[in-house]
C-alpha positions, -999 to +999 in steps of 0.1 A: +236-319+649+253-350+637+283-355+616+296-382+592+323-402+577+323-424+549+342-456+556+365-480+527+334-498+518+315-471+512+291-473+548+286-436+565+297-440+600+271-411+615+276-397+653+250-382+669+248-352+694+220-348+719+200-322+706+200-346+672+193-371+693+164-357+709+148-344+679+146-379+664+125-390+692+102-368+679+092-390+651+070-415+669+053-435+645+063-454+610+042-428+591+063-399+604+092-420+600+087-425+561+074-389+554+105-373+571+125-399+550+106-389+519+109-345+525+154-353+530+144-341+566+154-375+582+188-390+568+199-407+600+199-440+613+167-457+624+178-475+651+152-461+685+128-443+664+091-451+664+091-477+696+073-504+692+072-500+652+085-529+627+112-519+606+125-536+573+153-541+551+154-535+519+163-556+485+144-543+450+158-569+423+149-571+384+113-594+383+131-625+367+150-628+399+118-629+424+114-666+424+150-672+435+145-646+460+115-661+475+130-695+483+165-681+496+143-666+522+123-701+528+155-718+530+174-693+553+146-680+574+167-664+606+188-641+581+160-634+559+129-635+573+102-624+540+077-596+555+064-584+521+073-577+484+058-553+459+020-567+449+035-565+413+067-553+391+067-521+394+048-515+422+066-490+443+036-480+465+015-511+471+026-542+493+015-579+495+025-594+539+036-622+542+030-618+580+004-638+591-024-621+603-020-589+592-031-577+559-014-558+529-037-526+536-023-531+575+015-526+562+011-492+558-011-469+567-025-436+550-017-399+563-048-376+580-035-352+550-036-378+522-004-384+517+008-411+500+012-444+527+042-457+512+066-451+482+098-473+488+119-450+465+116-424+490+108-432+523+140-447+536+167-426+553+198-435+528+196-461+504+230-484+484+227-492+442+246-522+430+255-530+393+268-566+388+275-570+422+295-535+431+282-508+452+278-481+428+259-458+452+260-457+488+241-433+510+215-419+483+183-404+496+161-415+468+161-441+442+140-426+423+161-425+390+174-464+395+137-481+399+121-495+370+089-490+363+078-518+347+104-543+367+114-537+394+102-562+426+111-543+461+113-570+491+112-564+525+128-583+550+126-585+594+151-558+606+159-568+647+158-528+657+125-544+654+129-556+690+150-532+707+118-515+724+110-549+742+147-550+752+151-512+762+115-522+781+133-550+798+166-525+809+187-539+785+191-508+762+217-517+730+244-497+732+241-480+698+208-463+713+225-453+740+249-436+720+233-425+694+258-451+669+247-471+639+242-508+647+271-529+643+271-554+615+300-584+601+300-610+573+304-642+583+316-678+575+283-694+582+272-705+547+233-696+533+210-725+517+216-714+479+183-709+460+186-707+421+217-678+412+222-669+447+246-691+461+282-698+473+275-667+502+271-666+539+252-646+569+261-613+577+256-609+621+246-579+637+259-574+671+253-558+708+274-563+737+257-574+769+272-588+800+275-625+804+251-626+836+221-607+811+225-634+781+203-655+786+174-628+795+184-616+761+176-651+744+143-647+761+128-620+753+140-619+714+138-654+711+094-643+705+104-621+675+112-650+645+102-619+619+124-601+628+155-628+635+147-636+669+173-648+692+208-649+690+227-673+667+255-674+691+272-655+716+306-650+738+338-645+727+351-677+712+321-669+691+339-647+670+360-672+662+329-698+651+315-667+629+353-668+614+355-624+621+387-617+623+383-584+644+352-568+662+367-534+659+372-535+620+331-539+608+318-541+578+291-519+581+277-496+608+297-485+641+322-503+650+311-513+690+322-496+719+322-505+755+305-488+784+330-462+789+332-453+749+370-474+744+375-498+716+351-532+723+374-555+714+398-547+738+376-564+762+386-596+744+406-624+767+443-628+756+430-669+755+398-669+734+384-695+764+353-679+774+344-705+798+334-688+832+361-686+863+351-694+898+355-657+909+331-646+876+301-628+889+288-626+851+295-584+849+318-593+821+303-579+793+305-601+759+294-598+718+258-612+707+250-618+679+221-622+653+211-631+617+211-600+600+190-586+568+218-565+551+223-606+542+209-600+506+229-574+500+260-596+504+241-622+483+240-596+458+273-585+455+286-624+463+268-633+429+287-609+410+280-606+371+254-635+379+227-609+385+219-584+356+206-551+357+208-524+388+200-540+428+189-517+450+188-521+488+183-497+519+219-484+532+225-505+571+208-492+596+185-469+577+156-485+573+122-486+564+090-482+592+063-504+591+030-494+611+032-527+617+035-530+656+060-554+675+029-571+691+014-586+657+045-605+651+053-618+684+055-651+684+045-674+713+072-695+726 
């Protein structure tokens, strides 16, 4: 079983147990991913599920704000990397890639029963609704009543769970897997490119403690995955101060991170914020990572305010949508 809280911005902080945890290794490719999103049976983080599977954040805006949306993802590709958008306004259940070398009938793939392949209003976990740039909705499992029909433009964007079987491959499991936590996610101080009306707004990081002496293994083996964020944008601790966050135990959304042993992360922090290495450091010190992160546009959105008319729907962090895409099509070589 799993329980739940809802945190002051509105984000579900979810716990899982086990035998929850065990059951959601049952769901083994995208397809069964998005069907158990779409029946209400899955409503849980995505983070572990389908190995090996690309998954995707979510942004739907009104049409007239597509074109802006396409170049704020040209101009800021490591936060935003563009996988696909809807083939037309509208179109909740038919995808044009922007991955190269794999088609929009590859994106999704069809059911043995006949089952529809893909209908974004349905087949993520939880989903957030914004109205002039306030979360009006958080943790919906459906947005079936907020789409429009004749508007509405559903992009999706590289989610880095997308590379947490190649890590977990490699021994170097995130923690939130382990533990059966949401990711852990921040806003930032590093400014985006502005495109058209979305400007004056910054990255949002995710983040997954490693120890010092495993860093640059980490670097490595993400560093192939540039659709899905690839490597770190910075790392250690006087990296939190670069990011300008405050606190790694206060988030803004997910989990906030734990160490090892379960106790607060951040207590782990040196009194000096020198991270610099002593002469008796044999690297075990374990230290925050962190990545460009695709819950991005939904800061965009709610950064540009009264700017952007109409409803702005986006997945909910960490619940997001499977691909049956695999991690081997977008590896880059490097």
């Amino acid at each position: 079983m799993a329980t739940s809280t809802l945190t002051e911005t509105g984000q579900e902080r979810s716990f899982l147990f086990p035998a929850e945890s065990r059951s959601r290794m049952l769901h083994s490719t995208g397809l069964s991913v998005r069907l158990a999103s779409r029946s209400g049976d899955l409503v849980t983080p995505t983070a572990g599920l389908a190995p090996g599977s690309i998954q995707a954040n979510l942004i739907v805006l009104p049409s007239k704000y597509a074109f802006d949306f396409r170049n704020l993802c040209a101009r800021n590709p490591v936060p935003c990397p563009l996988l696909a958008e809807s083939s037309a306004p509208g179109r909740f259940d038919s995808f044009k890639s922007h991955i190269p070398g794999v088609g929009d009938d590859k994106l999704f793939l069809v059911s043995e029963d006949g089952s529809s392949a893909i209908d974004i209003r349905t087949d993520i976990p939880r989903y957030n609704v914004y109205h002039s740039g306030k979360l009006i909705e958080s943790g919906c499992t459906d947005i079936l009543r907020s789409w429009n029909q004749d508007d509405s433009v559903a992009f999706l964007i590289g989610c880095s769970f997308s590379f947490e079987t190649a890590l977990t491959e490699a021994g170097l499991t995130p923690r939130h897997i382990e533990r059966g936590m949401n990711a852990t996610m921040y806003r930032t101080k590093i400014p985006l490119c502005p495109a058209g009306v979305f400007h004056g707004t910054t990255y949002v990081v995710s983040m997954r403690p490693y120890k010092k002496k495993d860093v640059e293994r980490v670097r490595d083996i993400t560093r192939a995955f540039g659709l899905t964020h690839g490597e770190p944008i910075d790392w250690g601790w006087d990296a939190v101060a670069r990011l300008g966050i405050e606190d790694l135990d206060v988030v803004d959304w997910g989990d906030a991170p734990v160490t090892a042993k379960g106790a607060k992360f951040g207590l782990l922090r040196p009194k000096s914020d020198r991270s610099t290495a002593s002469d008796e450091d044999d690297g075990e010190e374990e230290v925050p990572v962190f990545w460009g992160c695709g819950v991005t546009p939904q800061e965009v959105v709610m950064r540009a305010g009264d700017s952007v008319e109409g409803q702005v729907m986006g997945h909910m962090p960490g619940h997001m949508l499977l691909l049956d895409v695999k991690d081997g099509q977008t590896r880059q070589c490097v």
